[in-house]
PDB file of the backbone (N, CA, C, O) and the ligand in Angstrom, with CONECT records:
HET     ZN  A 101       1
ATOM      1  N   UNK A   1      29.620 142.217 141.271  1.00  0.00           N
ATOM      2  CA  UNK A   1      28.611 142.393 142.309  1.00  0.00           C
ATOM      3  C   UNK A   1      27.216 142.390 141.671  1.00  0.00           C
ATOM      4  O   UNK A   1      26.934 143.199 140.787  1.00  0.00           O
ATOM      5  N   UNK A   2      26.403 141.537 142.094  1.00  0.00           N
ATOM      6  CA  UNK A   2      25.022 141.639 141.764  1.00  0.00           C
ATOM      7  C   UNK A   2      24.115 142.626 142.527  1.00  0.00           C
ATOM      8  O   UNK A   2      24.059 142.654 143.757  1.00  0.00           O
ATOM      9  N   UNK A   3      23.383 143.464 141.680  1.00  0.00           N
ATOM     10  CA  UNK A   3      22.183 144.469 141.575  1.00  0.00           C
ATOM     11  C   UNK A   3      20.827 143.484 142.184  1.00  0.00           C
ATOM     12  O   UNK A   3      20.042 142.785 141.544  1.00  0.00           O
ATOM     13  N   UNK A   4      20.904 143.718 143.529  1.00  0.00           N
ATOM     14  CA  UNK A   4      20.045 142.634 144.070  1.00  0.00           C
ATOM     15  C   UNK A   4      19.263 144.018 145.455  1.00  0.00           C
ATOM     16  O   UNK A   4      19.866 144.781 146.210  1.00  0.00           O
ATOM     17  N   UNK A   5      17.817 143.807 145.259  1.00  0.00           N
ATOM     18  CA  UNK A   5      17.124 144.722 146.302  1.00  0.00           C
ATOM     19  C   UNK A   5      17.510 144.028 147.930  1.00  0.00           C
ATOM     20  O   UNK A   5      17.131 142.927 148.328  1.00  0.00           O
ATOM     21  N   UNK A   6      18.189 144.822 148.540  1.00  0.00           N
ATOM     22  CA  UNK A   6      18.716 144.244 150.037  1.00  0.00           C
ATOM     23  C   UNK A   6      17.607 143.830 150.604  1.00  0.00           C
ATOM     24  O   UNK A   6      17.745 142.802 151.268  1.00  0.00           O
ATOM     25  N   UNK A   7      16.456 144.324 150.563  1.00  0.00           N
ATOM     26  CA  UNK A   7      15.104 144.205 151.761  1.00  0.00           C
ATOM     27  C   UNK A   7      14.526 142.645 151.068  1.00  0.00           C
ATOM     28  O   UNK A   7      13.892 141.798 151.698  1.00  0.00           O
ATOM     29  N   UNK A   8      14.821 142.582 150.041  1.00  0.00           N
ATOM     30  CA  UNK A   8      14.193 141.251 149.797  1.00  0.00           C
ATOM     31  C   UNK A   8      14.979 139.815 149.758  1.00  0.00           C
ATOM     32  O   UNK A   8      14.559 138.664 149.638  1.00  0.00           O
ATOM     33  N   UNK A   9      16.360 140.386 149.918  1.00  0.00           N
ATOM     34  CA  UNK A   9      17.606 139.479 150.067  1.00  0.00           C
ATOM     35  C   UNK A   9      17.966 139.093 151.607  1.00  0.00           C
ATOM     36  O   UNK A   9      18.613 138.215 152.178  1.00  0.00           O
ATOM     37  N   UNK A  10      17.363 139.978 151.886  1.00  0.00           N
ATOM     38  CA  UNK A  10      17.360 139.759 153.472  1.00  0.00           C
ATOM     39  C   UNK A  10      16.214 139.236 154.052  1.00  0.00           C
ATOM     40  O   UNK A  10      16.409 138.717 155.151  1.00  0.00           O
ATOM     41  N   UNK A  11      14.955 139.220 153.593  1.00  0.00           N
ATOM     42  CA  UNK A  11      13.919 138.126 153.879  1.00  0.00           C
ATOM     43  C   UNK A  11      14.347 136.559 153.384  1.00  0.00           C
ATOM     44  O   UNK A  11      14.260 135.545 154.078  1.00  0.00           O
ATOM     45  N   UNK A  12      14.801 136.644 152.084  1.00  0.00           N
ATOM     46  CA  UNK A  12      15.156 135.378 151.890  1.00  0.00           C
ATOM     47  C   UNK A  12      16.309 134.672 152.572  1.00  0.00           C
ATOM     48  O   UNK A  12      16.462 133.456 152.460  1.00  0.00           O
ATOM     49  N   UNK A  13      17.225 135.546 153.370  1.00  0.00           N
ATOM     50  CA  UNK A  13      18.084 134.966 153.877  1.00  0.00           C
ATOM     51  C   UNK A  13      17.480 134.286 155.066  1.00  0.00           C
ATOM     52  O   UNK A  13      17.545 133.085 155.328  1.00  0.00           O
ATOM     53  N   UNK A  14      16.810 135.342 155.828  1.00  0.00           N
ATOM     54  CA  UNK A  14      15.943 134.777 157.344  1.00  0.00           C
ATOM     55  C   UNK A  14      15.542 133.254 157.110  1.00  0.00           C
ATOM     56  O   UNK A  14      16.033 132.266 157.653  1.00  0.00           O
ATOM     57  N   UNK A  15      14.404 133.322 156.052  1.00  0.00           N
ATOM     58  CA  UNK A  15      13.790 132.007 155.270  1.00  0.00           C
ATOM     59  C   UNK A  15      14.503 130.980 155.312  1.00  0.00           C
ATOM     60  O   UNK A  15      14.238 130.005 156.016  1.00  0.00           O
ATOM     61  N   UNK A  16      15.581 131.087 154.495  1.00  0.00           N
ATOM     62  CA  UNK A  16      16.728 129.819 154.323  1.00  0.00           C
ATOM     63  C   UNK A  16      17.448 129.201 155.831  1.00  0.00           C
ATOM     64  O   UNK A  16      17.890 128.085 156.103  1.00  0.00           O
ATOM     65  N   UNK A  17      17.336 130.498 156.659  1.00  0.00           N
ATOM     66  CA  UNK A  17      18.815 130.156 157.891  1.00  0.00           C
ATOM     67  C   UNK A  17      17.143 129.620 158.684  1.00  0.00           C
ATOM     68  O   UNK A  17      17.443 128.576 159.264  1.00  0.00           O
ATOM     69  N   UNK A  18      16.311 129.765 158.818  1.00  0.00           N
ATOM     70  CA  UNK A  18      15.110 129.232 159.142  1.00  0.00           C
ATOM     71  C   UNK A  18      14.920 127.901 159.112  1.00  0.00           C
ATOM     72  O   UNK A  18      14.621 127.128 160.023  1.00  0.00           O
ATOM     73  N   UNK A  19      15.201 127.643 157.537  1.00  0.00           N
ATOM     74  CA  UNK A  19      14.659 126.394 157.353  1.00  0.00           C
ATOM     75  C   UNK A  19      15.331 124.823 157.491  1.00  0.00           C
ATOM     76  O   UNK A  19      14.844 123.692 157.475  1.00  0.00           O
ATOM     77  N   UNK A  20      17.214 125.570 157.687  1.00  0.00           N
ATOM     78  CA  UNK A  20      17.913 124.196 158.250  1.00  0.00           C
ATOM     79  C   UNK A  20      18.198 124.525 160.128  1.00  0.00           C
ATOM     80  O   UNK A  20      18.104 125.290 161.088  1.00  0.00           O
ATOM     81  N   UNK A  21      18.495 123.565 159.728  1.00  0.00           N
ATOM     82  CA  UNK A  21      18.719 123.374 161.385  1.00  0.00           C
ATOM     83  C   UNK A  21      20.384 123.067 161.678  1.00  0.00           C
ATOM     84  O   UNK A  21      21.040 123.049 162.720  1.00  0.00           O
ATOM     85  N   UNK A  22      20.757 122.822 160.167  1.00  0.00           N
ATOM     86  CA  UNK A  22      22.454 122.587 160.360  1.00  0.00           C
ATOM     87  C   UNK A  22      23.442 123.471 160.408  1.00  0.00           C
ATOM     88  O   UNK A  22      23.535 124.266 159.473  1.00  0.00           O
ATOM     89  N   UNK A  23      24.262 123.519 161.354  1.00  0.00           N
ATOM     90  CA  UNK A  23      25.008 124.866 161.416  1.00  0.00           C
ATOM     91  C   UNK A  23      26.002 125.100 160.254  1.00  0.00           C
ATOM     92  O   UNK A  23      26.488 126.220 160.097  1.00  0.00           O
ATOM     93  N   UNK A  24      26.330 124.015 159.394  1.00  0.00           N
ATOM     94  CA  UNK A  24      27.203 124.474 158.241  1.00  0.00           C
ATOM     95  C   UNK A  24      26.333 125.056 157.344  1.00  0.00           C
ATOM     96  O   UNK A  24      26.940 125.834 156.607  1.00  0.00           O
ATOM     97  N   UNK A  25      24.916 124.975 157.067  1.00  0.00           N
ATOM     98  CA  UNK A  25      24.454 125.508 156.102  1.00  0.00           C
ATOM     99  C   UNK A  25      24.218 126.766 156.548  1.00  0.00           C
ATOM    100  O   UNK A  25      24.232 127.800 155.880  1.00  0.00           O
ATOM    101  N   UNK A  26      23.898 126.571 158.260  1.00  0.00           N
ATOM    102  CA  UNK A  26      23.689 128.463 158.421  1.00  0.00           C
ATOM    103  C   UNK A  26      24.914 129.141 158.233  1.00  0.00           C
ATOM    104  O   UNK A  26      24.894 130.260 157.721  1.00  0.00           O
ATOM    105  N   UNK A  27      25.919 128.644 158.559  1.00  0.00           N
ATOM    106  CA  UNK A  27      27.165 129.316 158.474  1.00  0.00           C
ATOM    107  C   UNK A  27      27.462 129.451 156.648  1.00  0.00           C
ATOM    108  O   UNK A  27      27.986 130.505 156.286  1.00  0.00           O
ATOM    109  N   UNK A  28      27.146 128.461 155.622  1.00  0.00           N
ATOM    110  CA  UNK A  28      27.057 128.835 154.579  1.00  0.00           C
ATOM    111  C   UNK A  28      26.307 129.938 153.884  1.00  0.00           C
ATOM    112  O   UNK A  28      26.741 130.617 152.954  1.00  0.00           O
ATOM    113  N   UNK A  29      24.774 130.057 154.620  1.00  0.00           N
ATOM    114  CA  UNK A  29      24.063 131.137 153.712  1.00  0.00           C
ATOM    115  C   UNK A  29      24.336 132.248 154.592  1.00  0.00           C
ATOM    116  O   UNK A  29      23.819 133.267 154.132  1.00  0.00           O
ATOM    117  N   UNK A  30      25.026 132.479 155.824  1.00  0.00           N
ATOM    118  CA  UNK A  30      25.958 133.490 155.965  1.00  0.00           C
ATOM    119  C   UNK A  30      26.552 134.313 155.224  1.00  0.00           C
ATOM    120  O   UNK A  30      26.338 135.520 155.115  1.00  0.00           O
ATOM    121  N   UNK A  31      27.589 133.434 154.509  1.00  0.00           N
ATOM    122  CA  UNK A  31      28.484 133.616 154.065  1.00  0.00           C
ATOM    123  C   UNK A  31      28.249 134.331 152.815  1.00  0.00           C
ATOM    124  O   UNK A  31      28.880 135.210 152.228  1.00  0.00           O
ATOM    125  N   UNK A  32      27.077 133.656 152.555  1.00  0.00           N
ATOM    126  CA  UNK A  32      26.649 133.255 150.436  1.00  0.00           C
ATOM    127  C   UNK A  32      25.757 135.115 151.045  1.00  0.00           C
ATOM    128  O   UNK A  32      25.814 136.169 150.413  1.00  0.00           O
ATOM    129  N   UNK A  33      25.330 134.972 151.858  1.00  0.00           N
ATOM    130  CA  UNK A  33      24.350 136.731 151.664  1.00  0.00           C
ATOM    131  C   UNK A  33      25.718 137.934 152.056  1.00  0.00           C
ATOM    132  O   UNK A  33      25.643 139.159 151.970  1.00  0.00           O
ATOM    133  N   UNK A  34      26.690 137.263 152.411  1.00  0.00           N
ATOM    134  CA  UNK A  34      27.724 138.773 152.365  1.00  0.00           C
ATOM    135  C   UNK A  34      28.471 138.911 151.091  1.00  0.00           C
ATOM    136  O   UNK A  34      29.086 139.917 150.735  1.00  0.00           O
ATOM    137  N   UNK A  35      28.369 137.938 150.524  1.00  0.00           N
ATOM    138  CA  UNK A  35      29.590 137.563 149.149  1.00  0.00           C
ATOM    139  C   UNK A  35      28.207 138.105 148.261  1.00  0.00           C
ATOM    140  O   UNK A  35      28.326 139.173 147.661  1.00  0.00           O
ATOM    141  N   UNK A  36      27.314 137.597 148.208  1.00  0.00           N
ATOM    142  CA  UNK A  36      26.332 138.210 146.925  1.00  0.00           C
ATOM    143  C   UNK A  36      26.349 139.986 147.383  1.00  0.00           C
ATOM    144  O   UNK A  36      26.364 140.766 146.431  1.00  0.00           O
ATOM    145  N   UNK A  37      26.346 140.504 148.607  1.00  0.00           N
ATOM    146  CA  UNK A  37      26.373 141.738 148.583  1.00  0.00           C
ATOM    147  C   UNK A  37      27.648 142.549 147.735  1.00  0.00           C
ATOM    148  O   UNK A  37      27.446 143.559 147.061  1.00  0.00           O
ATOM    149  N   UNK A  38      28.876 141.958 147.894  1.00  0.00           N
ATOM    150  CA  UNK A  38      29.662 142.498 148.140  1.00  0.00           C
ATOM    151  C   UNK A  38      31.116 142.276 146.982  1.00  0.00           C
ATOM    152  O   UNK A  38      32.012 143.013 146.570  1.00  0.00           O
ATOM    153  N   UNK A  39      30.722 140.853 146.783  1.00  0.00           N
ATOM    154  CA  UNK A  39      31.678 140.149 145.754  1.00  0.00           C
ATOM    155  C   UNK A  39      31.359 139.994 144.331  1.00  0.00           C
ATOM    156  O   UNK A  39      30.583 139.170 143.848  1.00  0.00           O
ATOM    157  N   UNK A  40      32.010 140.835 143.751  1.00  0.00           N
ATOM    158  CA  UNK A  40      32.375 141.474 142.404  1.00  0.00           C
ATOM    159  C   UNK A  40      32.508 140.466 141.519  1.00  0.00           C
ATOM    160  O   UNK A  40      32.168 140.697 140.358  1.00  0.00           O
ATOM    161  N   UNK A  41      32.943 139.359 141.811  1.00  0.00           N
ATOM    162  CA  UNK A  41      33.758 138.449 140.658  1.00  0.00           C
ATOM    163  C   UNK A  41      32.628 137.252 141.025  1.00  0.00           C
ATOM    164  O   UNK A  41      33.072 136.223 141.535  1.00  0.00           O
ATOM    165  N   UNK A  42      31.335 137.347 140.806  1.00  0.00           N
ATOM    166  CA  UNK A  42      30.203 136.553 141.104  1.00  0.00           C
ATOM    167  C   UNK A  42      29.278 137.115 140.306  1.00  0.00           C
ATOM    168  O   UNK A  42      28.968 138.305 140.365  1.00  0.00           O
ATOM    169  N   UNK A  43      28.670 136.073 139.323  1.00  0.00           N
ATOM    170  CA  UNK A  43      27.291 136.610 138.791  1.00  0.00           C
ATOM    171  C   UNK A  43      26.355 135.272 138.872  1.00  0.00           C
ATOM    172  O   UNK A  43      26.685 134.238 139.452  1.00  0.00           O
ATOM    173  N   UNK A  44      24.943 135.523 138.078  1.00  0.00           N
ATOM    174  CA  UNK A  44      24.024 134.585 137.982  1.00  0.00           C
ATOM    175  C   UNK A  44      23.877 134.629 136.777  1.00  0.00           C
ATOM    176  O   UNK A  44      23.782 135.753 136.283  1.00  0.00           O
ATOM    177  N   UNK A  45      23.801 133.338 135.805  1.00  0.00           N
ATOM    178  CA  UNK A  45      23.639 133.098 134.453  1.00  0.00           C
ATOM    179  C   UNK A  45      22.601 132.534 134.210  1.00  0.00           C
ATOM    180  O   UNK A  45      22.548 131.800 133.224  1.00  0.00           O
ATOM    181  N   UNK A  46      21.314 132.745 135.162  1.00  0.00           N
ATOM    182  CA  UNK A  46      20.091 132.495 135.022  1.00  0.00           C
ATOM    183  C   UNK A  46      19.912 131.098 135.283  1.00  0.00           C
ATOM    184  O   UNK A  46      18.808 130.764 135.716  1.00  0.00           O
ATOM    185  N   UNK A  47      20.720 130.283 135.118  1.00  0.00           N
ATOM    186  CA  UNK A  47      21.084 129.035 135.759  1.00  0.00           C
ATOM    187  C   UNK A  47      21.236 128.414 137.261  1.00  0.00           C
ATOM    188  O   UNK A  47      20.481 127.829 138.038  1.00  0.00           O
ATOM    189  N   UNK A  48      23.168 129.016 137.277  1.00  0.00           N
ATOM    190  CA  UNK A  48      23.798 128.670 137.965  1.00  0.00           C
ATOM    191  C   UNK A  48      24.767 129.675 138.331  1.00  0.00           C
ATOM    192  O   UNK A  48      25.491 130.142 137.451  1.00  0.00           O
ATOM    193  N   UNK A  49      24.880 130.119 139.709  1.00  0.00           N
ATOM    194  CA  UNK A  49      25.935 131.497 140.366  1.00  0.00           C
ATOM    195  C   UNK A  49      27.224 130.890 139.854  1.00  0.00           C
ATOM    196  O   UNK A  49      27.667 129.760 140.058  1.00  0.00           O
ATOM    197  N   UNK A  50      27.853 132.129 138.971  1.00  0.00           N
ATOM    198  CA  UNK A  50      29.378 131.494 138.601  1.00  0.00           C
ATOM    199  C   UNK A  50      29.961 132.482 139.362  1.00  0.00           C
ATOM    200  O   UNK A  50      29.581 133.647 139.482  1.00  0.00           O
ATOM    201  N   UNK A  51      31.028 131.871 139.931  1.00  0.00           N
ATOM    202  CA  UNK A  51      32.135 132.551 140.654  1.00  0.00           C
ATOM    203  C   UNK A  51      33.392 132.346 140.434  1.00  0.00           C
ATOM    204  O   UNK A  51      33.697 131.154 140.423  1.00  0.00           O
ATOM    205  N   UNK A  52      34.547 133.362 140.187  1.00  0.00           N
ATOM    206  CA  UNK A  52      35.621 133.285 139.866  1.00  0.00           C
ATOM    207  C   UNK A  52      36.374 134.032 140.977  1.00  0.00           C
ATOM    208  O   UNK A  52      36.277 135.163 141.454  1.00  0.00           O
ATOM    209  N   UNK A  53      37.277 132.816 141.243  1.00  0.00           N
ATOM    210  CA  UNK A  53      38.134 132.694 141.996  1.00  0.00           C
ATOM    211  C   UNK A  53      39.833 133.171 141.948  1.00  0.00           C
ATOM    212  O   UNK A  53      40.615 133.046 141.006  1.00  0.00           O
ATOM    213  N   UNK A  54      40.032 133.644 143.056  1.00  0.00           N
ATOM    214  CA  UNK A  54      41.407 134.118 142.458  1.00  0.00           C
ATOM    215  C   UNK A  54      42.585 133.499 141.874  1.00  0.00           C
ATOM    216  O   UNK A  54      43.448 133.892 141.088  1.00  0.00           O
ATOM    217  N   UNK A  55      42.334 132.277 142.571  1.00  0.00           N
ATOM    218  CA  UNK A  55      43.092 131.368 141.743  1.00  0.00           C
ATOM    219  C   UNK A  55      42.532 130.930 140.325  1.00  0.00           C
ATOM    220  O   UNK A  55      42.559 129.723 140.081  1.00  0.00           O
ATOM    221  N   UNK A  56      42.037 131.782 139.386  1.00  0.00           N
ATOM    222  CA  UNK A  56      41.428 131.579 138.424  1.00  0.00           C
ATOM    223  C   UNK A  56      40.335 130.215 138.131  1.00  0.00           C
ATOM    224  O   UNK A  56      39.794 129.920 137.065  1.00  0.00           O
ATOM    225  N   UNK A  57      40.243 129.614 139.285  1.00  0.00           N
ATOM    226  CA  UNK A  57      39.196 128.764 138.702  1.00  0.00           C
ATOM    227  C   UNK A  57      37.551 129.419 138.964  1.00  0.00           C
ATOM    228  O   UNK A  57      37.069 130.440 139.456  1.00  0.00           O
ATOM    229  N   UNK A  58      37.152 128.413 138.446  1.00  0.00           N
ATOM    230  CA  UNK A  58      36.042 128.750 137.993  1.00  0.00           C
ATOM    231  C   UNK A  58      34.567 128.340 139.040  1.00  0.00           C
ATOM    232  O   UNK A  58      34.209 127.395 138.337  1.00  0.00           O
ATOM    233  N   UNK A  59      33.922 128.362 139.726  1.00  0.00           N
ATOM    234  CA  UNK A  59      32.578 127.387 140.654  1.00  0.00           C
ATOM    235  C   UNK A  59      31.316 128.232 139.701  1.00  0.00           C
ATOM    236  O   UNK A  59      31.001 129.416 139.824  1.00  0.00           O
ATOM    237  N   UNK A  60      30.716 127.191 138.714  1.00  0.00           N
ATOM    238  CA  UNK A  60      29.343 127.013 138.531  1.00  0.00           C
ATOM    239  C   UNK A  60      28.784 126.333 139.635  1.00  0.00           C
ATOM    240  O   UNK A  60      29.058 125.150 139.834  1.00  0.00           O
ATOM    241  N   UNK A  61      27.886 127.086 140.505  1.00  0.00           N
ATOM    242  CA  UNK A  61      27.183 126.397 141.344  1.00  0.00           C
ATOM    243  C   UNK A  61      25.353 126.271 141.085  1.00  0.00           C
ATOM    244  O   UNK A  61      24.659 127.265 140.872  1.00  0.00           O
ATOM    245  N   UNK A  62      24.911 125.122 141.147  1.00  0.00           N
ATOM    246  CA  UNK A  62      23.080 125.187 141.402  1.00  0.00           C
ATOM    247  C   UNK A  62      23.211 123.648 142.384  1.00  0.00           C
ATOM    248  O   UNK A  62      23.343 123.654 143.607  1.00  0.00           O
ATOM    249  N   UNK A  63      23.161 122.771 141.785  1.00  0.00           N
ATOM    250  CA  UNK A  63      22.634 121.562 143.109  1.00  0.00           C
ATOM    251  C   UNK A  63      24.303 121.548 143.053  1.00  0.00           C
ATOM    252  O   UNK A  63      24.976 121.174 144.014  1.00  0.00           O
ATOM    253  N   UNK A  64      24.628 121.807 142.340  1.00  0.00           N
ATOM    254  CA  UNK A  64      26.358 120.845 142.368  1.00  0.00           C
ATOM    255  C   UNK A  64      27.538 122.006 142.564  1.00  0.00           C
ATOM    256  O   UNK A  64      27.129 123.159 142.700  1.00  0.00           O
ATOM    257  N   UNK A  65      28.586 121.838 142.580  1.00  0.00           N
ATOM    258  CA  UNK A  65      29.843 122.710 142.623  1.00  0.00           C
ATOM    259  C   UNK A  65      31.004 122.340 142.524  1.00  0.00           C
ATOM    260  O   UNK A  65      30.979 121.174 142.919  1.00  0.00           O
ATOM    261  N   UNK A  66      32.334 122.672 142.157  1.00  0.00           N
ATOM    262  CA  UNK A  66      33.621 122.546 141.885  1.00  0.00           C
ATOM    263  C   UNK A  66      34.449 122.472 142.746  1.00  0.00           C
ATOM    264  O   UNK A  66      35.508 121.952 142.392  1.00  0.00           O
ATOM    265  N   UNK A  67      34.342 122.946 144.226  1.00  0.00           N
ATOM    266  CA  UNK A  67      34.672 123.100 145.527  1.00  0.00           C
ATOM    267  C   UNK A  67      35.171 122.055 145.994  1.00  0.00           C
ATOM    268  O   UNK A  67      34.896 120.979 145.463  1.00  0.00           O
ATOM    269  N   UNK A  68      35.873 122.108 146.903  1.00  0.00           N
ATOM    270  CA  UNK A  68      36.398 120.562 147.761  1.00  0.00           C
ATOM    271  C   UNK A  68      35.067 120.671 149.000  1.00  0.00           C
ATOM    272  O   UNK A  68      34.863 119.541 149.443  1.00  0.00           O
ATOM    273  N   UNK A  69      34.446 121.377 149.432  1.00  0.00           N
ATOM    274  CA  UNK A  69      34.002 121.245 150.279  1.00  0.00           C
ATOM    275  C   UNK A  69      32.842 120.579 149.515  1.00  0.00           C
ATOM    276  O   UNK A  69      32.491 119.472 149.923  1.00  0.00           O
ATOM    277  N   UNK A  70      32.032 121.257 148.176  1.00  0.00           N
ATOM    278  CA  UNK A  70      30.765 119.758 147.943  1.00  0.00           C
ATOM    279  C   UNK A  70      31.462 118.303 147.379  1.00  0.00           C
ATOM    280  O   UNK A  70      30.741 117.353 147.073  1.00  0.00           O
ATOM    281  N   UNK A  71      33.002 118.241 147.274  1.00  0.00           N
ATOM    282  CA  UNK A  71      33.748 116.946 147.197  1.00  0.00           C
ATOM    283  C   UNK A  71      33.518 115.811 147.984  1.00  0.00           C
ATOM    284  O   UNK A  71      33.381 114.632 147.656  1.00  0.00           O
ATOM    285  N   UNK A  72      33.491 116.500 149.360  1.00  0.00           N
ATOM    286  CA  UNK A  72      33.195 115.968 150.575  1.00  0.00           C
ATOM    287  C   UNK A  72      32.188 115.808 150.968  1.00  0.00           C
ATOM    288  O   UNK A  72      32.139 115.340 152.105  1.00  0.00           O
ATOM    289  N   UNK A  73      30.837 116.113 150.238  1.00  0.00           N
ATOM    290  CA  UNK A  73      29.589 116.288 150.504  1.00  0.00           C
ATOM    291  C   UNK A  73      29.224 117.062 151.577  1.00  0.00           C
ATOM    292  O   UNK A  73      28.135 116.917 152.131  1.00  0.00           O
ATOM    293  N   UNK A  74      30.171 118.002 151.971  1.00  0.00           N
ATOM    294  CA  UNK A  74      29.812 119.588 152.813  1.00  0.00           C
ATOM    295  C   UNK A  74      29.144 120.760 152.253  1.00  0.00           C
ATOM    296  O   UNK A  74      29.439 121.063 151.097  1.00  0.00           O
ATOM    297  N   UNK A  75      28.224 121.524 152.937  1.00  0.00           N
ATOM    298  CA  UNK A  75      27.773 122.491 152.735  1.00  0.00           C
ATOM    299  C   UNK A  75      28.780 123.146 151.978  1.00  0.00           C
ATOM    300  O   UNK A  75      29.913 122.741 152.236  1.00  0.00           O
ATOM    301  N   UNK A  76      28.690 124.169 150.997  1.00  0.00           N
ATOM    302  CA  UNK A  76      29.194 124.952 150.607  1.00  0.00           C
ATOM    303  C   UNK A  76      28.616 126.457 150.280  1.00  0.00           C
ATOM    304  O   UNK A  76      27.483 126.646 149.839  1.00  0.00           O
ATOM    305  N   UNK A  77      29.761 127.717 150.621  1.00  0.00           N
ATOM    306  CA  UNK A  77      28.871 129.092 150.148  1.00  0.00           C
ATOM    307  C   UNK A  77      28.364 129.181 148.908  1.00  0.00           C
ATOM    308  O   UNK A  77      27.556 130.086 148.699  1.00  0.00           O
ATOM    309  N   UNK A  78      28.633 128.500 148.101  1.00  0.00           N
ATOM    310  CA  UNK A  78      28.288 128.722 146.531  1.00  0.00           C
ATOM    311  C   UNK A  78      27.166 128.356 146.519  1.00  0.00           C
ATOM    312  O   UNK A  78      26.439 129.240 146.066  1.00  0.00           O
ATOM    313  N   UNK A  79      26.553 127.322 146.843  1.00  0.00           N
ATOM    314  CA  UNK A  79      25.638 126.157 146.497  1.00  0.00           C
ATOM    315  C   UNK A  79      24.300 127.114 147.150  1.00  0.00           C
ATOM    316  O   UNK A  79      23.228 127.400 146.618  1.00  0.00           O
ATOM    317  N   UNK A  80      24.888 127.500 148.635  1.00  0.00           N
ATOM    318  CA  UNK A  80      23.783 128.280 148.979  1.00  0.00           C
ATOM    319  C   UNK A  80      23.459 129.614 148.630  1.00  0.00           C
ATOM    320  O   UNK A  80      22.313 130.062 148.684  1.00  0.00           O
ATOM    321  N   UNK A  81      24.709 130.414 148.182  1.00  0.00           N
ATOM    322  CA  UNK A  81      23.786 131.737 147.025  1.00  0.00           C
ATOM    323  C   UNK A  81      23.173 131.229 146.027  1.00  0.00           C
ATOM    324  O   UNK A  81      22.173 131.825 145.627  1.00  0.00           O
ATOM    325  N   UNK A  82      23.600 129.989 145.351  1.00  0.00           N
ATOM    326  CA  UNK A  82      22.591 129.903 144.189  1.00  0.00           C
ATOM    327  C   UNK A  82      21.088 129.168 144.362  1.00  0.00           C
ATOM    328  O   UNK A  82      20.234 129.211 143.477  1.00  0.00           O
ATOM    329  N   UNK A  83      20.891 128.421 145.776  1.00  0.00           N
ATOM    330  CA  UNK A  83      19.752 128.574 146.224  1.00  0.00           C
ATOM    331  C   UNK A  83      18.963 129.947 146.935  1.00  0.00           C
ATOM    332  O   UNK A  83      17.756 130.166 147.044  1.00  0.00           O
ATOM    333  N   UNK A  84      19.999 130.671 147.315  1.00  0.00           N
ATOM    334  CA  UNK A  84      19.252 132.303 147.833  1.00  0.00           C
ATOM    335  C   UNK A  84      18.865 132.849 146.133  1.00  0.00           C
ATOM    336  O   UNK A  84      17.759 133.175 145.702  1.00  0.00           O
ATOM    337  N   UNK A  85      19.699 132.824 145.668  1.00  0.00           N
ATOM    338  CA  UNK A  85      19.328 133.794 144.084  1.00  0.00           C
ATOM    339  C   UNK A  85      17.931 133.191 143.641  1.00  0.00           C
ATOM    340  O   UNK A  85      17.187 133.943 143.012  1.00  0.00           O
ATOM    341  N   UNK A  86      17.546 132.010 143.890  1.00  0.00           N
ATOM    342  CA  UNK A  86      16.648 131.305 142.931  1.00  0.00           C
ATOM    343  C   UNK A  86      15.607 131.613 143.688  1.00  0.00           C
ATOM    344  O   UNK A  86      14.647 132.090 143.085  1.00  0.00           O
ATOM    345  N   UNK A  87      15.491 131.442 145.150  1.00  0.00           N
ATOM    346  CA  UNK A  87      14.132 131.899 145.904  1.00  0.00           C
ATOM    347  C   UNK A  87      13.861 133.466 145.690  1.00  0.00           C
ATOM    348  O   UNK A  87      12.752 133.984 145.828  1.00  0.00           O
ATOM    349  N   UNK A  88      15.121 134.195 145.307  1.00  0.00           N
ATOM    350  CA  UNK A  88      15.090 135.763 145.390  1.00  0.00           C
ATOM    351  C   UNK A  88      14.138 136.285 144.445  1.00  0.00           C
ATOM    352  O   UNK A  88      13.293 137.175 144.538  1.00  0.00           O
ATOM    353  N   UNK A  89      14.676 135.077 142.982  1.00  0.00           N
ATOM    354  CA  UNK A  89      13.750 135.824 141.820  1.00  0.00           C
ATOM    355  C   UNK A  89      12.622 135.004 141.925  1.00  0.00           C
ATOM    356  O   UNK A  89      11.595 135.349 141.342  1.00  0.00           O
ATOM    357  N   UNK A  90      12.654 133.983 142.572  1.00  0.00           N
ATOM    358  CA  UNK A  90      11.105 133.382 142.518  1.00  0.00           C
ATOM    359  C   UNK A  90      10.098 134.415 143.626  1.00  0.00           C
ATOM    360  O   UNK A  90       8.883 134.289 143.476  1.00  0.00           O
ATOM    361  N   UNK A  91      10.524 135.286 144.574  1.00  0.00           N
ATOM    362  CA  UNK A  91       9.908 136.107 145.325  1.00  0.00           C
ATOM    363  C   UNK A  91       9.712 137.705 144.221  1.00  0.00           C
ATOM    364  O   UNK A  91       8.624 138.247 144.028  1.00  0.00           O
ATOM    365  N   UNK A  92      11.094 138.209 143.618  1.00  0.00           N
ATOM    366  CA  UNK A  92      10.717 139.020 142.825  1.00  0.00           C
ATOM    367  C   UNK A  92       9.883 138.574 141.702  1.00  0.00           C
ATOM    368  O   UNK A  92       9.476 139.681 141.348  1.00  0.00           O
ATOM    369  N   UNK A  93       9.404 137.846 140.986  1.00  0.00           N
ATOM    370  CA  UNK A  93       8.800 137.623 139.967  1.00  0.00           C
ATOM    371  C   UNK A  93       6.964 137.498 140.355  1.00  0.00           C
ATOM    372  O   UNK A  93       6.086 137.646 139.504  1.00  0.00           O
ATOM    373  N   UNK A  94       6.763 137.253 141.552  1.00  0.00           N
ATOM    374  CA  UNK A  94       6.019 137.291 141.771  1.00  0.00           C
ATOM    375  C   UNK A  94       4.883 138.937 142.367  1.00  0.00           C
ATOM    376  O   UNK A  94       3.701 138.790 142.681  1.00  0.00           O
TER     377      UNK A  94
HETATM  378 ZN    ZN A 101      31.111 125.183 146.481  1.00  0.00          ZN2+
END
C-alpha cells in the first residue's frame, strides 16, 4: 500500500475523471484510486507502478503494461494509477 496524502489523491482523481470523456478510462481511474488506496502488493519505482499479481505475474505500468486489456489497446487500471501517481507528485513537489 502506498503512503499517499488522500486530499491530494483525490483532487487528482477529480482532474483525470475530468479530463476524459471515455467511460473505460473513468471506470479505470476508478478503479486505479481504490487499488492505490488500498492494495498492498502495488508500489511506485519512481518510474513505473509495479503491481504484483496473484497469479505471480508481474504489471510494470507508465505508457505501457503487461495486461491483456492494454493487448487490446483498452484502457487499463494500471496504466491509469501510474498516470494518477505522476500528476500526484508533480502536484506534491510543487
Ligand atoms: Zn494494465
Amino acid at each position: 500500500m502506498m503512503n499517499l496524502n488522500q486530499e491530494t489523491m483525490q483532487e487528482v482523481v477529480a482532474e483525470a475523471f475530468d479530463r476524459t470523456e471515455s467511460l473505460r478510462w473513468q471506470m479505470a481511474i476508478t478503479r486505479a484510486a481504490q487499488e492505490l488506496e488500498s492494495n498492498p502488493f502495488m508500489h511506485y519505482d519512481g518510474h513505473a507502478v509495479i503491481i504484483l499479481r496473484e497469479s505471480n505475474e508481474i504489471y510494470s505500468a507508465n505508457g505501457t503494461c503487461q495486461c491483456k486489456a492494454f493487448e487490446f489497446g483498452k484502457p487499463c487500471w494500471h496504466r491509469a494509477a501510474a498516470r494518477l501517481i505522476t500528476r500526484y507528485n508533480e502536484r506534491s513537489s510543487h
